[in-house]
Structure formats: structure tokens, C-alpha cells
C-alpha positions as CSV (number, residue, x, y, z in Angstrom):
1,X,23.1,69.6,-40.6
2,X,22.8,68.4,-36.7
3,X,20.9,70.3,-34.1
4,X,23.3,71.4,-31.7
5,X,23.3,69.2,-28.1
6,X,21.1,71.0,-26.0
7,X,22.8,72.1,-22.6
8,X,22.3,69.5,-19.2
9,X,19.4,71.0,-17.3
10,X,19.1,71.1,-13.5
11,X,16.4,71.4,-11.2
12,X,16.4,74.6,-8.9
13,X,16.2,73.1,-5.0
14,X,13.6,75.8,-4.5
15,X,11.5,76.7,-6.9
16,X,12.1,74.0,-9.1
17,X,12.7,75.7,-12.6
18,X,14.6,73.9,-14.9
19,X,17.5,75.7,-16.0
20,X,20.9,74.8,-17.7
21,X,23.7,73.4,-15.5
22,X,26.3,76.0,-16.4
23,X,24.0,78.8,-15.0
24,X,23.0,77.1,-11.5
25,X,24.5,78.2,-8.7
26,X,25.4,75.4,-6.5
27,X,25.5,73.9,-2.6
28,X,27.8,70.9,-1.8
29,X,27.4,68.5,0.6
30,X,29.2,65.1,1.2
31,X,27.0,63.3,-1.0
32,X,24.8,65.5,-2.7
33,X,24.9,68.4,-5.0
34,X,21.7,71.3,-4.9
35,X,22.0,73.7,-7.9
36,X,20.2,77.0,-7.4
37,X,18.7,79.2,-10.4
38,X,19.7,82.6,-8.7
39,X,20.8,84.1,-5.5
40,X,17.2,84.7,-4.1
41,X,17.0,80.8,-4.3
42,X,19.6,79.9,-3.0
43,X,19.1,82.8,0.6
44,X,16.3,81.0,1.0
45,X,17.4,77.6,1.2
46,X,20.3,78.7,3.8
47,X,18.0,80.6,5.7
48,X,15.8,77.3,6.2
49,X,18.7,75.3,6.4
50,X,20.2,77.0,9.5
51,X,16.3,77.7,11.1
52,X,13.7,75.4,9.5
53,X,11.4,76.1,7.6
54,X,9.2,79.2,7.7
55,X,5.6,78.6,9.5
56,X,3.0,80.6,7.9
């Protein structure tokens, strides 16, 4: 009997877990696609997005 496929993974734009496509939350541009493992992920990003990124 076959193994069955495993899913298409993604890369999270932030803190780069691996995690199935289906599950990603994602960000559109013109010609790019950022996939996102949660919510918390994906604040961040638009918060640097719109104001750079945080200086420590």
C-alpha cells in the first residue's frame, strides 16, 4: 500500500516554521506570495511593513 502524499509545506515570513500550505495564512502582493503560520505572525509583519522594523 502507498504512503499518502505528504501536504506542500510553506515557510512562515516570520518565524520561519515550516508548516503545511492549506494552514498558512497568506499576504498578496503583485508578484509575490508570504504565507504566515498564525495571526501573531502575520501582526507582526504588518506592523513592520507600515513602520520598519523594530530597533532594540
Amino acid at each position: 500500500m502507498d504512503k499518502p502524499a505528504e501536504p506542500e509545506k510553506v515557510t512562515c515570513a516570520v518565524c520561519r516554521a515550516e508548516i503545511p500550505k492549506a494552514a498558512a495564512l497568506h499576504a498578496e502582493g503583485k508578484d509575490y506570495v508570504y504565507h504566515f503560520c498564525d495571526a501573531a505572525c502575520f501582526e507582526h509583519w504588518d506592523k513592520e511593513k507600515e513602520h520598519g522594523p523594530e530597533k532594540s
